[in-house]
C-alpha atoms as one frame of an Amber mdcrd trajectory, in Angstrom:
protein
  25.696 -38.439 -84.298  28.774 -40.417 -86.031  28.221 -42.789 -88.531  27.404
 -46.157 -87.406  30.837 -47.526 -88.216  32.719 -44.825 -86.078  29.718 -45.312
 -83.303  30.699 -48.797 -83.455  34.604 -48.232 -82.826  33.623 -45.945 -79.953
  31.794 -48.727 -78.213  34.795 -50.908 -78.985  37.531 -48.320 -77.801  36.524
 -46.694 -74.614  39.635 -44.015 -75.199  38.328 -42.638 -78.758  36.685 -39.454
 -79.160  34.817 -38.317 -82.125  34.540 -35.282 -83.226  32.967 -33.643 -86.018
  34.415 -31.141 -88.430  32.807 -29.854 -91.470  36.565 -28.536 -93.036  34.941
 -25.539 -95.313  33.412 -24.254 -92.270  35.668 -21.801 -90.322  33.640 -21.874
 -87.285  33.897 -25.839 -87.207  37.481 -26.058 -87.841  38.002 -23.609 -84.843
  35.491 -25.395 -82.623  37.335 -29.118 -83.445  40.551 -27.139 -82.522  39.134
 -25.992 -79.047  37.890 -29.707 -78.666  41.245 -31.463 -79.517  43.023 -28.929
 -77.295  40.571 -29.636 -74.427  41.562 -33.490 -74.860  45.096 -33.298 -75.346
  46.360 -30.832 -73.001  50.020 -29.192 -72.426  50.996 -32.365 -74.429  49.370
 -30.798 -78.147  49.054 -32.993 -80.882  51.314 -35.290 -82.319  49.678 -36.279
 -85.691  47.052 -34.432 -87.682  45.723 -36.611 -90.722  44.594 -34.503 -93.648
  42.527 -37.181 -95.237  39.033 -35.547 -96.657  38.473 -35.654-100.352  35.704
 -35.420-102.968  35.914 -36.357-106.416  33.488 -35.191-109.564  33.933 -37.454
-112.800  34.867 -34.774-115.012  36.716 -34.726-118.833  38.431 -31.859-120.452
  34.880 -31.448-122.722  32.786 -31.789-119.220  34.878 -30.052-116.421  33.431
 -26.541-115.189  34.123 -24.007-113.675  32.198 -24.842-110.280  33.364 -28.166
-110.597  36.735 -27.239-109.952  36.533 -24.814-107.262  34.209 -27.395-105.281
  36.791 -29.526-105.807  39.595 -27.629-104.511  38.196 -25.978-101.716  37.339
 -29.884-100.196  40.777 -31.248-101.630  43.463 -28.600-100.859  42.371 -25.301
 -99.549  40.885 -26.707 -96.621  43.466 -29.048 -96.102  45.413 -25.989 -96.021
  43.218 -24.415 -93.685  42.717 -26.963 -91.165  46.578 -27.585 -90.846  47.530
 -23.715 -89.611  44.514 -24.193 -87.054  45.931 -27.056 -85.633  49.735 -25.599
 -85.540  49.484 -24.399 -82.251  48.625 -27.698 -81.085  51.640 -29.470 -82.804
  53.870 -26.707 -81.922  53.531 -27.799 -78.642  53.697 -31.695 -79.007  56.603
 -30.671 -81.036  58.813 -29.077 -77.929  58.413 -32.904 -76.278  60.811 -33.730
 -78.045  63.983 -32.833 -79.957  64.018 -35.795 -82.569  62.073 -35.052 -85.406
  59.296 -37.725 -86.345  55.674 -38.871 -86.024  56.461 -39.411 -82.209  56.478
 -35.492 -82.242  54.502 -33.665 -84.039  53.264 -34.197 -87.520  50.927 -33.526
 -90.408  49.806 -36.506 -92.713  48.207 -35.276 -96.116  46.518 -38.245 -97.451
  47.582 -37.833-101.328  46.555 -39.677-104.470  48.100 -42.093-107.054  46.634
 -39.634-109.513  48.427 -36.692-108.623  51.708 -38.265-109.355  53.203 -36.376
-112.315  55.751 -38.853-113.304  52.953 -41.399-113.325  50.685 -38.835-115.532
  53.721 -38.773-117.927  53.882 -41.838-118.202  50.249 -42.661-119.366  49.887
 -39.120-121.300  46.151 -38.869-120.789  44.005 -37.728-117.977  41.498 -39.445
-117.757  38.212 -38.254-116.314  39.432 -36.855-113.083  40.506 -33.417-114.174
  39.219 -31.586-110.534  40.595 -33.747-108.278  43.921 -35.107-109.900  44.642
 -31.273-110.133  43.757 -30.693-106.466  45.251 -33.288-104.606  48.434 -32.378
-107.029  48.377 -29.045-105.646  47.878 -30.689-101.911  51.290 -32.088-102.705
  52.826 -28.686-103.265  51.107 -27.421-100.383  52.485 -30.267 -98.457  56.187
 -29.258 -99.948  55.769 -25.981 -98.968  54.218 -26.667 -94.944  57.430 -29.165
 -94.783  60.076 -26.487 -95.445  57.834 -23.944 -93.422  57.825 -26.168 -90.161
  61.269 -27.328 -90.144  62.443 -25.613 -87.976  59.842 -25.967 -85.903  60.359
 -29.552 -85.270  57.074 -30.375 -87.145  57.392 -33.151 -89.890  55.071 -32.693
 -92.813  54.530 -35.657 -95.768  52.213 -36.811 -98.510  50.960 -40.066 -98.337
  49.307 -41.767-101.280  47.983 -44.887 -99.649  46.772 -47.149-102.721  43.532
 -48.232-103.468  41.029 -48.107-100.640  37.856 -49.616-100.392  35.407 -46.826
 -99.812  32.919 -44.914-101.312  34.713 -42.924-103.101  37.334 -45.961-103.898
  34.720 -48.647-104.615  34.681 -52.204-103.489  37.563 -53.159-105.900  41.043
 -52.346-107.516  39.810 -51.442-111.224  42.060 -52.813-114.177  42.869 -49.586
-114.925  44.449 -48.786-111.270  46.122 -52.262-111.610  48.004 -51.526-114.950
  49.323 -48.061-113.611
């Protein structure tokens, strides 16, 4: 079942559907696929968020091996992954229209303050995030290379960083630290 705050939204919004997608499972990626295309029809899809991310404290004396590829498999290879599933889909929200744009068909990769390289200059240290300021910078790559990729097909493709967020993973406040960079 969803978590109770999704449940919740459900009740609240008769139109939402939840569905469940474990993104390093192949099986579940292509099952979500099957769902969405059962929902949305002839129409496709018009905006796949790529927002799933885990994080490991980790320093240059601490990272391992395991940590990283855990890391990078949640944080940019199944981003990866789950996007060329769902390009059938967009492909055909994206003949709708002939205007480029969200309206049409997109994919949002939900990004990170942390992979920003000018901001990594800037502060010449890196912290204790080593696994996932390296995969979400390589997310932004990936997200460079779907966008020149799709052009043509009408599909718009972007990196979002979206600030701090209060969630688990965010906490329930902006640190100092996020505040000063």
């Amino acid at each position: 079942p969803p978590p109770q705050e999704l449940q919740q939204l459900k009740e609240q919004h008769q139109s939402l559907r939840v569905l469940q997608l474990d993104i390093v499972c192949e099986d579940s990626i292509k099952k979500v696929v099957r769902e969405t295309e059962a929902l949305v029809g002839e129409k496709g899809l018009n905006c796949l968020i790529n927002n799933a991310g885990i994080n490991r404290i980790a320093t240059l004396d601490s990272v391992t091996a395991q940590d990283m590829l855990t890391i990078y498999e949640t944080n940019t290879v199944a981003q990866l992954m789950v996007s060329k599933a769902f390009l059938p889909l967009l492909r055909k929200a994206a003949c709708q229209d002939a205007i480029m744009g969200i309206h049409r068909a997109a994919i949002i990769n939900v990004s990170s303050r942390s992979a920003s390289m000018q901001l990594f200059f800037q502060n010449k240290k890196s912290e204790e995030v080593y696994p996932y300021r390296i995969a979400k910078t390589a997310l932004n790559m990936i997200t460079c290379c779907l966008a020149a990729d799709l052009m043509s097909d009408g599909i718009l493709c972007i990196s979002l960083e979206p600030g701090w967020v209060k969630t688990d993973m965010g906490g329930s406040k902006v640190s100092d630290k996020e505040t000063r960079q």
